[in-house]
N, C-alpha and C positions, 0 to 999 in steps of 0.2 A: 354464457361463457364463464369461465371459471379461471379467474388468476392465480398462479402458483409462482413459488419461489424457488430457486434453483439458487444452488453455494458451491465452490470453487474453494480447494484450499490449497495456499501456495508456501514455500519454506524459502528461506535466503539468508542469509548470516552478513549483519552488518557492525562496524564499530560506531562509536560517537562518543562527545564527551560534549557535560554540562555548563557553557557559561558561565560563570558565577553561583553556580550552584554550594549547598551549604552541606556536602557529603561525598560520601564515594563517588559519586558519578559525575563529579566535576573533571573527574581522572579518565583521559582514554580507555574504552572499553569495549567488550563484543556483546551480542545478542546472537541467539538461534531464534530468528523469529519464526513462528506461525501464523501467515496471514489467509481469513475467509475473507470470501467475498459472496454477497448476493443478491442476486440480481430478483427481480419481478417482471413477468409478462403474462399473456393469454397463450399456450399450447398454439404452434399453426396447427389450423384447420384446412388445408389442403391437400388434400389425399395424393395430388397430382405431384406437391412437393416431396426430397428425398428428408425434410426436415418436420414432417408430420408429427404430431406429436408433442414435438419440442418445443419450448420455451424460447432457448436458444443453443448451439451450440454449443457443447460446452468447450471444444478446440476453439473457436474464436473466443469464450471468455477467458479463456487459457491465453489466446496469444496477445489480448487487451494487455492483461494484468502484467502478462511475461514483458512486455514492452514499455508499457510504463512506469511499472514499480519496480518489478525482482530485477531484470537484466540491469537497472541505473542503480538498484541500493543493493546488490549483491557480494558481498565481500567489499564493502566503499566502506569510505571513512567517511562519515557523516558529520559536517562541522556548519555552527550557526556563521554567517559571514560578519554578526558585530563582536565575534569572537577575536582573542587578542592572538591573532596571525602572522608577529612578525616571524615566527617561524616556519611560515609557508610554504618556503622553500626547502626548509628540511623535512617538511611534510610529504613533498609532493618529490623529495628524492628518497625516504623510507616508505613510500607507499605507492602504486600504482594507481588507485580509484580513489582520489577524495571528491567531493561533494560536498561544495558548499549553499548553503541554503538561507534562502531569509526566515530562519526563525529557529527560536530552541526547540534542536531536534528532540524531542518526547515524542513517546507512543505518542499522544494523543495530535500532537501537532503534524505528528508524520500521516496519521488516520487522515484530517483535515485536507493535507496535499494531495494524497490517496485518492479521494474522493474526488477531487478537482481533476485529476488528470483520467481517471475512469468515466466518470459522467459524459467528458466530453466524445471518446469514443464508443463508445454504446448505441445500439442501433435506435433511432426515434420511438421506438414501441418497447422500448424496454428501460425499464427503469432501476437503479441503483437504490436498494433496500437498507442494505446494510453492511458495516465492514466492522472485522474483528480481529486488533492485530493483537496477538499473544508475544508477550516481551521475556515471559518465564514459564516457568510449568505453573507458578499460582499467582502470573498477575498480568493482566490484558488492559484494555480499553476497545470500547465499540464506536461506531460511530452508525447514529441510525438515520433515516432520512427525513423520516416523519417530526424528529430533532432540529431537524437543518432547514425547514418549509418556510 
């Protein structure tokens, strides 16, 4: 039997701003992200299955990701929660979707969450490879599993 990887690319447009940060991005701001996703399994082998072939679905990895990444960080305002909020109420009356989160939202810390809330839904025989969120046209961060063991 032969394992193959399968990849899933998803788009979602979010804002955030850097805690303490020592530059522009300490300042509210958006992203157009491009996020993959890929998964690993063995093809089912049951002829008798309508999923022959496949890896996995790729509408269930679609409605994984659509569920726990893009539909919550979709157009959100993404804010660390040791952030200084006492304007949270004017946040949360200029904005409809904020999202406050334990940690400096960065590509790479959002990858990290990423990864924790996919893993968990994923079927037993399939395994989470690797994610790659693109933050720009020339700058990303991955997150691979074989990294994460």
């Amino acid at each position: 039997m032969s394992f193959i990887r399968i990849t899933k690319e998803f788009k979602f447009d979010t804002a955030h701003a850097l805690k303490d940060y020592d530059g522009k991005c300490s300042n509210l701001h958006g992203h157009s992200y491009k996020f993959f996703v890929t998964v690993k399994g063995e093809p089912e082998q049951d002829k008798a299955s309508p999923k022959t072939g496949m890896v996995m679905d790729f509408g269930h990895l679609k409605d994984i990701v659509n569920q726990e990444v893009v539909e919550k960080m979709d157009h959100a305002v993404v804010l660390n929660k040791e952030a200084d909020l006492k304007h949270v109420h004017d946040i949360d009356q200029l904005f409809d979707k904020v999202v406050i989160v334990d940690y400096q939202p960065t590509t790479e810390n959002m990858l990290i969450d990423f990864a924790g809330r996919i893993k968990k839904r994923l079927p037993e025989h399939i395994k989470l490879t690797k994610l790659l969120l693109r933050e720009t046209i020339t700058s990303y961060a991955e997150w691979l599993a074989e990294d994460n063991e």
